[in-house]
C-alpha positions as CSV (number, residue, x, y, z in Angstrom):
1,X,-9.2,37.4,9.8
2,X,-12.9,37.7,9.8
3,X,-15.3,34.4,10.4
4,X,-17.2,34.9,7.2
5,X,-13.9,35.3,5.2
6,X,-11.9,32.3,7.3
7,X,-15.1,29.9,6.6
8,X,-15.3,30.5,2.7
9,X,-11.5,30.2,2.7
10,X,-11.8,26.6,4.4
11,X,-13.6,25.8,1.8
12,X,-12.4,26.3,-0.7
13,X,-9.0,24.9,0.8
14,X,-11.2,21.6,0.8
15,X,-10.9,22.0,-3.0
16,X,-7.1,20.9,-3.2
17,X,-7.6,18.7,-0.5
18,X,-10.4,16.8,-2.1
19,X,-8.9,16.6,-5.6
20,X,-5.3,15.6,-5.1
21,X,-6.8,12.4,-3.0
22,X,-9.6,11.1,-5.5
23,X,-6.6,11.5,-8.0
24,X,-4.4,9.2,-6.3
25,X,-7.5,6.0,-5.6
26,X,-9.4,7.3,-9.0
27,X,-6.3,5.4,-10.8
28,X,-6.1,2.5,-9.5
29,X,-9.4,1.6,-11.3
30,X,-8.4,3.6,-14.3
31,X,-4.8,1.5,-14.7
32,X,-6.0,-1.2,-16.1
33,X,-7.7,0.7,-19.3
34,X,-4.4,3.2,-19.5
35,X,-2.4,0.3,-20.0
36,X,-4.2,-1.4,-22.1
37,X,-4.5,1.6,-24.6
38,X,-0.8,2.6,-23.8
39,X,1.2,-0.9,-24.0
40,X,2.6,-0.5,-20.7
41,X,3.9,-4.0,-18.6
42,X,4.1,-4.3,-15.2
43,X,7.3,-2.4,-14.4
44,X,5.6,0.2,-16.3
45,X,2.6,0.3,-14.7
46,X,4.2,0.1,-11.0
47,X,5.8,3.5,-12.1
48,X,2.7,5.0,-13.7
49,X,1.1,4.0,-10.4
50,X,4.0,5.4,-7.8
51,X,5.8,8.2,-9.3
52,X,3.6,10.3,-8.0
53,X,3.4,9.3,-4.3
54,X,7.6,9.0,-4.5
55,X,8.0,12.3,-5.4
56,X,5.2,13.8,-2.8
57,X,6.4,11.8,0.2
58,X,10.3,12.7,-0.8
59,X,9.5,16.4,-1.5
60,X,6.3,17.5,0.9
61,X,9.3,18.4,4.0
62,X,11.0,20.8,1.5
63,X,7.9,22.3,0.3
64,X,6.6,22.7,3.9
65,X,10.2,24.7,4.6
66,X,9.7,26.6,1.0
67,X,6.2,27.5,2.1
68,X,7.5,29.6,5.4
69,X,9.6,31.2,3.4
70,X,8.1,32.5,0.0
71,X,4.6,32.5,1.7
72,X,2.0,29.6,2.0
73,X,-0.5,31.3,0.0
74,X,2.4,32.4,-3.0
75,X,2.9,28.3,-2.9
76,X,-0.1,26.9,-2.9
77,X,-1.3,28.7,-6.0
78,X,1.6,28.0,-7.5
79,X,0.8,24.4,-6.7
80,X,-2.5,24.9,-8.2
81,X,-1.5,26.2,-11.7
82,X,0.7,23.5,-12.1
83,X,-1.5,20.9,-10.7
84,X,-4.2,22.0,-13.4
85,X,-2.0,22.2,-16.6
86,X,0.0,18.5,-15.8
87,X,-3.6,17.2,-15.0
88,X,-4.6,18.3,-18.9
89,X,-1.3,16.5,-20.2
90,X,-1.7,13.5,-18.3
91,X,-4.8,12.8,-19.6
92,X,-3.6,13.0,-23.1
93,X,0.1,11.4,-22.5
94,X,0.6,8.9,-25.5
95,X,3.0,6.5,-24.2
96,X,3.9,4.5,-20.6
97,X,7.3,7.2,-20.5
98,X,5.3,10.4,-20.7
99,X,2.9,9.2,-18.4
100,X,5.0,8.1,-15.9
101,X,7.3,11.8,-16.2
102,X,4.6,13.8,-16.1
103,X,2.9,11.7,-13.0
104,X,5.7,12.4,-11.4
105,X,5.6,16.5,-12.1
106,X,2.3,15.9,-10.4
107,X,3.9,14.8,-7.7
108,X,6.3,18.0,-7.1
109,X,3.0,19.7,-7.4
110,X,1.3,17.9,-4.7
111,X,3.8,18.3,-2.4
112,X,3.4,21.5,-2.7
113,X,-0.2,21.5,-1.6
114,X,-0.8,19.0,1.0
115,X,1.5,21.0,3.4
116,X,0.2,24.5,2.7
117,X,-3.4,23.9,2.9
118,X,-2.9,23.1,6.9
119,X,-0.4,25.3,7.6
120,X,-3.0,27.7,6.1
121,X,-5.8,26.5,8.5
122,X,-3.3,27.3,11.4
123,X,-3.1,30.8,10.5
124,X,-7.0,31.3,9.9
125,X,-8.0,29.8,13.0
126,X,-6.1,31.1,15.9
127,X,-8.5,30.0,18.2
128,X,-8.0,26.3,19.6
129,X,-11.8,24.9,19.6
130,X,-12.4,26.9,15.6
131,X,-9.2,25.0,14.7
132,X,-9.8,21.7,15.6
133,X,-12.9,22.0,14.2
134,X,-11.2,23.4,10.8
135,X,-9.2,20.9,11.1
136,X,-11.3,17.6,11.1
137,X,-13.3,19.6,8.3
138,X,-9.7,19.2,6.2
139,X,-9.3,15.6,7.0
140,X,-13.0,15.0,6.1
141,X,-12.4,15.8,2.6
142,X,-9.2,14.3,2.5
143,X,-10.5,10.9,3.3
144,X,-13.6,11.3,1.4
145,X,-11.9,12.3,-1.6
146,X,-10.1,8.9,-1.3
147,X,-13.8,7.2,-1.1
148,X,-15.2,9.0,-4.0
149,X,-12.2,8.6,-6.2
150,X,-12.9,5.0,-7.9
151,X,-16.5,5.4,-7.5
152,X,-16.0,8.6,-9.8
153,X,-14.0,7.1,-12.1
154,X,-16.3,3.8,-12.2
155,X,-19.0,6.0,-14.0
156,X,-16.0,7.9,-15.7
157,X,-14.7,5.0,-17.3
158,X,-18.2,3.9,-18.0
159,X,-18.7,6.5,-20.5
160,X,-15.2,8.6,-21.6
161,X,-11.6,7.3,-21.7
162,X,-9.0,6.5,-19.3
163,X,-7.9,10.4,-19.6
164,X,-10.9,11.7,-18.3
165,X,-10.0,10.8,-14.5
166,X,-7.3,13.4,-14.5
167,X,-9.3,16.1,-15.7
168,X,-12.0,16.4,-13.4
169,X,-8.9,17.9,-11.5
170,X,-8.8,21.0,-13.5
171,X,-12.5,22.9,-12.8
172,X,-11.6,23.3,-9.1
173,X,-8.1,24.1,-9.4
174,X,-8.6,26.9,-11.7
175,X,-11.1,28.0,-9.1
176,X,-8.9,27.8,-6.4
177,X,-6.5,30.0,-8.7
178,X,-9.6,32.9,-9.0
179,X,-11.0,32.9,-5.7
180,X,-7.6,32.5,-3.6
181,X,-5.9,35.6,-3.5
182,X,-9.2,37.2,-2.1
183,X,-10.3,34.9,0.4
184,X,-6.6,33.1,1.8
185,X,-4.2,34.8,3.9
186,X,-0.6,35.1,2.8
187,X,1.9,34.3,5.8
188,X,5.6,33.7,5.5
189,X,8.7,33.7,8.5
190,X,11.8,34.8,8.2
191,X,13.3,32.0,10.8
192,X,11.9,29.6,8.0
193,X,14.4,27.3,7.4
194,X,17.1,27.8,4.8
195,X,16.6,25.5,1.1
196,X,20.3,24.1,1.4
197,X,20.4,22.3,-1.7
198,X,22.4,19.3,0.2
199,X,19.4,18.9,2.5
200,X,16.6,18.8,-0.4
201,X,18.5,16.0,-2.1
202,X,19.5,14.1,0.9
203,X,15.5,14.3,1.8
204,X,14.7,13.5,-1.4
205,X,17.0,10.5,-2.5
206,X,16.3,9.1,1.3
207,X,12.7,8.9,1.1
208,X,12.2,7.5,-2.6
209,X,14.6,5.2,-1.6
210,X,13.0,4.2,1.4
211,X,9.5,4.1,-0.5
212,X,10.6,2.6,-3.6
213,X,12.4,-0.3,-2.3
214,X,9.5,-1.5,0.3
215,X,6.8,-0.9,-2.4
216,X,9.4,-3.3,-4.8
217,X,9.8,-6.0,-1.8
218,X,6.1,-6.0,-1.2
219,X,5.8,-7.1,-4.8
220,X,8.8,-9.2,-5.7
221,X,7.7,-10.7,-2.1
222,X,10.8,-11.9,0.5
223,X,13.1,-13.5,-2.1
224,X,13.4,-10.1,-3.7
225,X,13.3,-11.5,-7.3
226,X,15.8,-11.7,-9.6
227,X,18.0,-8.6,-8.3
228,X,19.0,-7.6,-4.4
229,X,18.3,-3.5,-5.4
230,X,14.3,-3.9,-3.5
231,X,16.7,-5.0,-0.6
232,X,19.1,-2.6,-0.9
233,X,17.4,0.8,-1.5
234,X,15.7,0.9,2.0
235,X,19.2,0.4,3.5
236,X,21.0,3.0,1.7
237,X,17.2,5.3,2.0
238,X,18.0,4.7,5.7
239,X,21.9,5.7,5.5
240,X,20.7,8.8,3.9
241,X,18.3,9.5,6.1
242,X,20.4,9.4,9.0
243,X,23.0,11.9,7.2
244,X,19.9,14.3,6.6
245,X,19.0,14.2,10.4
246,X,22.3,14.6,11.1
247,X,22.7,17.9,9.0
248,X,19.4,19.2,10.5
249,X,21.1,18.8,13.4
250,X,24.3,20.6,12.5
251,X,23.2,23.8,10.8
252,X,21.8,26.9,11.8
253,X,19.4,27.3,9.9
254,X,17.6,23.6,9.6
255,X,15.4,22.8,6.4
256,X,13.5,20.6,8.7
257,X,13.2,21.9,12.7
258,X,13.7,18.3,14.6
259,X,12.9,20.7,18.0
260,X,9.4,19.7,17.2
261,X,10.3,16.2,18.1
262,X,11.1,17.6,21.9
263,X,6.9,17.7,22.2
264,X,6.1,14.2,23.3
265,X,2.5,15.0,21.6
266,X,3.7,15.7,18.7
267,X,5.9,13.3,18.4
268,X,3.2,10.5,19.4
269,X,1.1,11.8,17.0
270,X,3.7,11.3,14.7
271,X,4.3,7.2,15.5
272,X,0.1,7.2,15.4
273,X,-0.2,8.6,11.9
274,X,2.6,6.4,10.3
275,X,1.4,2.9,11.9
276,X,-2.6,3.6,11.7
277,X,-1.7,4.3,7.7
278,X,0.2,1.2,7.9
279,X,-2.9,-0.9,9.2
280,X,-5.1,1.2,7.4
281,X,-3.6,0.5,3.7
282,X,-2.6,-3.4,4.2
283,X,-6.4,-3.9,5.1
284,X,-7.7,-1.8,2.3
285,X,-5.0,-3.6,-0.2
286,X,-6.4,-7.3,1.6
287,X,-10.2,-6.5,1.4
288,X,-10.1,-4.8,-2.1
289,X,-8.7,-8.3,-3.3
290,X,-10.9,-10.3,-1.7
291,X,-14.1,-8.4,-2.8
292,X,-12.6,-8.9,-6.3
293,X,-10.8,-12.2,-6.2
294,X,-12.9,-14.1,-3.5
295,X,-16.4,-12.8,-3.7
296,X,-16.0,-12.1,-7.4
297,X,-17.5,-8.8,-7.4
298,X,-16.4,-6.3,-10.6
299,X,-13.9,-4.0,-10.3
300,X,-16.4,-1.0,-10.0
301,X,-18.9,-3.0,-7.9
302,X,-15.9,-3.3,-5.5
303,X,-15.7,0.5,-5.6
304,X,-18.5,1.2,-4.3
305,X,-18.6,-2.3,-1.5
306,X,-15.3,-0.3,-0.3
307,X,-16.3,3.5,-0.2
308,X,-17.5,2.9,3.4
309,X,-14.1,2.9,4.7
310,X,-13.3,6.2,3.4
311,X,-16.9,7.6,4.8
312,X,-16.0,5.7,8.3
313,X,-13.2,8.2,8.6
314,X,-15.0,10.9,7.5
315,X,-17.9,10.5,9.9
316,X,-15.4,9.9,12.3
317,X,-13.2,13.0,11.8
318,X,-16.7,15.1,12.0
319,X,-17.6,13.7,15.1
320,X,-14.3,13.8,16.9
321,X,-14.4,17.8,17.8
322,X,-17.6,17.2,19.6
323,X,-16.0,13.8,21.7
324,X,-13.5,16.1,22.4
325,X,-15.8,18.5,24.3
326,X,-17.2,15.6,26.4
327,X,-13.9,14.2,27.4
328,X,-9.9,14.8,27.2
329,X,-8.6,14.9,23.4
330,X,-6.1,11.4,24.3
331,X,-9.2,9.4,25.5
332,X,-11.2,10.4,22.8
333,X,-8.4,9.3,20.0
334,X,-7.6,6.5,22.3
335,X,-11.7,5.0,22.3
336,X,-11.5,5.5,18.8
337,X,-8.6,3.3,18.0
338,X,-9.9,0.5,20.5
339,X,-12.9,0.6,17.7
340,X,-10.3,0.2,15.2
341,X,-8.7,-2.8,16.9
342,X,-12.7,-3.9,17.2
343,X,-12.6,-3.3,13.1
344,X,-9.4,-5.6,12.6
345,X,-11.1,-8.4,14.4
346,X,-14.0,-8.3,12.6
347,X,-12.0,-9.1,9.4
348,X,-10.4,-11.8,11.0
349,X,-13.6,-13.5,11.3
350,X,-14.5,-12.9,7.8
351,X,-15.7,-16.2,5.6
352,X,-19.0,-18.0,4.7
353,X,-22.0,-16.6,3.7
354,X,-21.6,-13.2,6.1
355,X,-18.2,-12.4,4.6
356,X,-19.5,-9.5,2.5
357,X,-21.6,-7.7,5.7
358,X,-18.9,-8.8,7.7
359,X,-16.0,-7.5,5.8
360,X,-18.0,-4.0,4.9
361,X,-19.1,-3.7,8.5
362,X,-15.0,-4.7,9.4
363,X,-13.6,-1.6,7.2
364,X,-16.1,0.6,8.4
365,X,-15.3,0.7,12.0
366,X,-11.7,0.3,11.7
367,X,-11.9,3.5,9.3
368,X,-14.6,5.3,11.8
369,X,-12.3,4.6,14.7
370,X,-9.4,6.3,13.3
371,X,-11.0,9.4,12.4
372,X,-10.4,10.9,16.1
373,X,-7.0,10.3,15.4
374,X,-6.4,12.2,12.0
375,X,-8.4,15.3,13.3
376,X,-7.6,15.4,16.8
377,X,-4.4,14.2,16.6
378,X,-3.5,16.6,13.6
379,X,-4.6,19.5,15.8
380,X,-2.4,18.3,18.7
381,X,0.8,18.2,16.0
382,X,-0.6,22.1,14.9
383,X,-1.3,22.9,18.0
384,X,2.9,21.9,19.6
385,X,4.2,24.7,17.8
386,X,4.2,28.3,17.1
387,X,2.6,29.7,14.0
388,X,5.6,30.9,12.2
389,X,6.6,26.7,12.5
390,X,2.9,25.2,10.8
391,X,4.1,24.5,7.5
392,X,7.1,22.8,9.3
393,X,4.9,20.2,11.3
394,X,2.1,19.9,8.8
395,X,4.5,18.9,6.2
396,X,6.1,16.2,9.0
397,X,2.6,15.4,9.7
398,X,1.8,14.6,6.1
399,X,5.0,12.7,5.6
400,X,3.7,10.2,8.4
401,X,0.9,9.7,6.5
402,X,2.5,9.1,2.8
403,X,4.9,6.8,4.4
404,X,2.1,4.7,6.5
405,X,0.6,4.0,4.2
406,X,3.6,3.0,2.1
407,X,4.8,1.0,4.3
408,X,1.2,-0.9,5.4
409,X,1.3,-1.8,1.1
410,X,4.9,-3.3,1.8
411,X,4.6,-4.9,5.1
412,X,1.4,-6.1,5.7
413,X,1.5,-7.2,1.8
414,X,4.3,-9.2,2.0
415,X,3.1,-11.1,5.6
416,X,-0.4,-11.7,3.5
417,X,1.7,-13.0,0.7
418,X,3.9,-15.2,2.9
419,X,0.2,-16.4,4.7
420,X,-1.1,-17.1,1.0
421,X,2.1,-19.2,-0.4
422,X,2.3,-21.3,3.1
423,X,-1.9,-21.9,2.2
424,X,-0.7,-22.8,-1.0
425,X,2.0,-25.2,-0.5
426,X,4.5,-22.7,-2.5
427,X,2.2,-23.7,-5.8
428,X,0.9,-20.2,-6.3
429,X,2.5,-16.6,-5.8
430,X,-0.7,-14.8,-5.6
431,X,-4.2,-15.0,-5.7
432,X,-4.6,-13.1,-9.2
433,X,-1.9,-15.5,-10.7
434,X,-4.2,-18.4,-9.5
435,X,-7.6,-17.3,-10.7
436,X,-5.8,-16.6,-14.5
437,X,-4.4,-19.9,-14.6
438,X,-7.5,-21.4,-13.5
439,X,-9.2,-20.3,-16.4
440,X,-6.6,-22.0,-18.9
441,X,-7.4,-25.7,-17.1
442,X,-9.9,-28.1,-17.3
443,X,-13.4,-26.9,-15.5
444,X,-12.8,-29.5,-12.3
445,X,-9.1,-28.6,-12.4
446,X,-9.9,-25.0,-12.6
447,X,-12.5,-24.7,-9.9
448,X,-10.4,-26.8,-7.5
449,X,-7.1,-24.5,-7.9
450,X,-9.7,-21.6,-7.2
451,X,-11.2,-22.8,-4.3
452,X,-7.6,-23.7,-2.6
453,X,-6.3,-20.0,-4.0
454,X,-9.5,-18.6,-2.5
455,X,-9.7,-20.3,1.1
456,X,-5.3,-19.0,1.5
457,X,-5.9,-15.6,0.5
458,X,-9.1,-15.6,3.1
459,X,-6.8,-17.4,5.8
460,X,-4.0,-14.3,4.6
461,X,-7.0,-12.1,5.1
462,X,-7.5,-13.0,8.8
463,X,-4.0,-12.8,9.8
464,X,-3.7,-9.1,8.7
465,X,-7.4,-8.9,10.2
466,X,-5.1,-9.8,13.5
467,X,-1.8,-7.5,12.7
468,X,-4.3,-4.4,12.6
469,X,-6.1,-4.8,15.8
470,X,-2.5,-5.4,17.4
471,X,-1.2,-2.1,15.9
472,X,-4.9,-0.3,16.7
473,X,-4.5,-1.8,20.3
474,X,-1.0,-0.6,20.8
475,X,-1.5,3.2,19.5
476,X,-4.5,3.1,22.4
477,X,-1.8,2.8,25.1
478,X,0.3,4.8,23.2
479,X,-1.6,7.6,22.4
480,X,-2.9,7.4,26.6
481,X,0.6,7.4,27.6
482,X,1.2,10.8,26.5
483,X,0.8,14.4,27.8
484,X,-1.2,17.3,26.7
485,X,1.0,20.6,25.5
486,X,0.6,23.4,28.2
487,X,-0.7,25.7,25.7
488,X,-0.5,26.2,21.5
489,X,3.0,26.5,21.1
490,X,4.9,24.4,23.5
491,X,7.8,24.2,21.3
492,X,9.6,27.9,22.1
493,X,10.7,29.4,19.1
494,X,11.6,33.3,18.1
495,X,8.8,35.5,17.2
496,X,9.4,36.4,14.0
497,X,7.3,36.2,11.3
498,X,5.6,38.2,8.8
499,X,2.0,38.2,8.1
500,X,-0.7,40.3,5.9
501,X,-4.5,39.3,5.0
């Protein structure tokens, strides 16, 4: 494929890239106004909020297997179309149902995009030093988009209605849809694996099991409410699980290649990606409370306070291709997560009259430190197996990340809440609960509840502060622990594929 062509094709695979994440953080501002306008109560809005995310993290294997088959190009388009005409009805749904359906629709759309765009990459840059650098160009938009989302929809929501944050998805789409047959490469493989409809909906019922049921614990908190299903779903998303490895492993043609898990790279690349999006979101979901709740900041002023954690991993996947011509590719992710750990314990020191400097310059270097890891580490994943298997392993790689950071809302949300009840002396679920009954007492009453709720959620704060820079610390050994692949392709596989510009 020539340079010129492979370079405008990157980006305008940024396009999908960019959009799909400033969707997903443009509506956690915007949810607050959409259910306002549509009537929709908390159940509702937990759906609104993670239909979408269920049905990309439970689908994004299958559409990595369906993309080596029918042709990556053929699927993201597809993708695309789709993408563009849900985004339109979104934005004029009518009721918390609709929304929540057609959310959801978005979601099978997604999954059909995340996957193909790197596998993509790995077929337009066969060289390993162009690729890497492709590569932390693709995360670079990823995390930005996630930056820019609620600022975006700040001004959005400033001046149009809640609707308005799903269209701004449509212009680039529809580009995507005119300029992608001419400047992206169609690939396919015929030892793709085959779409068993057993294995899709093992896959499928396993991880929105598995998702839905920690997202539910992390907000119904340990005693798991009023019903034991937020307990149960996780076990019987596991049991399924384990039955859908277990038919990978059985048949001859696999829907998901677990060979890839033989590469000790890869596979610590894997373990990286899911816990760094575990520390990643419980931080993000502790400091975007506290710039809210504890330094009483508006929720677009907060926007922008937090933006600097998705331009820390930006800057840092940019950089990383460079650190990795000055030293080995594990040392350089390795530094970079020491910086993270570095991050975590600035947070833990968060309070007084430095808390906001200390808590932007806190997210900042724990985002900057991971970038290393997302670009590098990506590269290594790409870089395990054979072309013909790159929508296989991207889609494995982006399935580390949709659950990380699934399970860093669950986990590290429900040791915060467990540090904020014990700060609280079990008066006082959360810290939004206690700053809305604090306006229905009397001013000293008020202020005094506030100041207790305030000082336990900063207290919660510090302890995931702490749990980070464990995690952080721990991928560093991790991550230097492992061993380079010989060469691009370590996994041995058949040649056979099909391929045409």
């Amino acid at each position: 494929m020539r340079v010129d062509r492979a370079r405008w094709g990157l980006a305008l695979l940024m396009l999908p890239t960019l959009i799909v994440a400033m969707d997903v953080t443009a509506l956690l501002l915007a949810l607050p106004r959409l259910s306002a306008d549509l009537g929709a109560d908390n159940v509702q809005q937990l759906w609104i909020s993670d239909s979408y995310g269920l049905m990309v993290a439970g689908l994004v294997i299958t559409m990595g297997t369906l993309g080596d088959r029918i042709g990556r190009r053929r699927l993201l388009l597809t993708g695309a179309a789709a993408f563009a005409v849900l985004s339109v009805v979104a934005a004029f749904a009518v009721d918390p149902l609709m929304l929540t359906v057609v959310r959801a629709l978005l979601g099978v759309a997604g999954a059909t995009l995340a996957p193909s765009t790197l596998s993509l990459i790995t077929n337009m840059f066969r060289d390993e030093r162009a690729r890497g650098r492709a590569i932390a160009i693709w995360a670079t938009g990823q995390f930005a988009g996630g930056a820019l989302g609620p600022v975006l929809a700040g001004v959005l929501l400033q001046h149009f209605w809640w609707g308005s944050v799903f269209l701004i998805a449509v212009p680039p789409m529809l580009l995507l849809l005119i300029a992608g047959p001419a400047l992206l490469p169609e690939f396919r493989s015929d030892r793709a694996g085959r779409l068993d409809p057993a294995g899709v909906g093992l896959s499928l019922a396993a991880m929105m099991l598995l998702v839905y049921g920690i997202k539910q614990l992390a907000v119904d908190g340990i005693s798991g409410g009023a019903s034991a299903w937020p307990a149960v779903a996780p076990v019987v998303g596991a049991v399924l699980g384990m039955l859908f490895v277990r038919r990978q492993l059985r048949v001859d043609s696999p829907l998901l290649d677990l060979r890839l898990l033989r590469s000790r790279p890869f596979t610590a690349v894997l373990v990286g990606l899911v816990l760094a999006g575990v520390a990643m979101a419980g931080t993000g979901l502790l400091v975007t409370q506290y710039l809210q709740n504890v330094l009483d900041h508006s929720p677009a002023v907060s926007a922008v306070l937090f933006a600097p954690m998705g331009i820390g991993v930006a800057v840092g996947t940019m950089t990383a291709p460079a650190l990795a011509r000055r030293m080995k590719q594990t040392t350089a992710i390795a530094g970079g997560l020491a910086l993270s750990a570095l991050g975590g314990l600035l947070l833990a020191a968060v309070d007084g009259d430095g808390a906001l400097p200390l808590a932007m310059t806190g997210i900042t270097v724990l985002a900057l430190g991971t970038g290393p890891l997302f670009a590098l580490g990506t590269g290594l994943v790409l870089g395990s197996v054979p072309p013909e298997r790159a929508g296989s392993a991207a889609s494995m790689s982006e399935t580390g990340n949709y659950l990380g950071g699934s399970l860093g809302f669950a986990l590290l949300g429900v040791l915060a809440a467990i540090v904020y009840r014990h700060g609280m002396h079990g008066t006082s679920d959360s810290l939004a609960g206690a700053v809305a009954a604090a306006q229905q007492l009397p001013a000293e009453q008020g202020a005094a509840l506030l100041r207790d709720a305030r000082e336990a959620f900063t207290t919660a704060l510090h302890v995931t502060g702490l749990a980070a820079a464990v995690i952080f610390a721990a991928l560093a050994v991790l991550v230097l622990t492992m061993r380079q692949p010989a060469a691009a392709g370590a996994v041995t596989l058949p040649e056979a594929e099909v391929s045409r510009a």
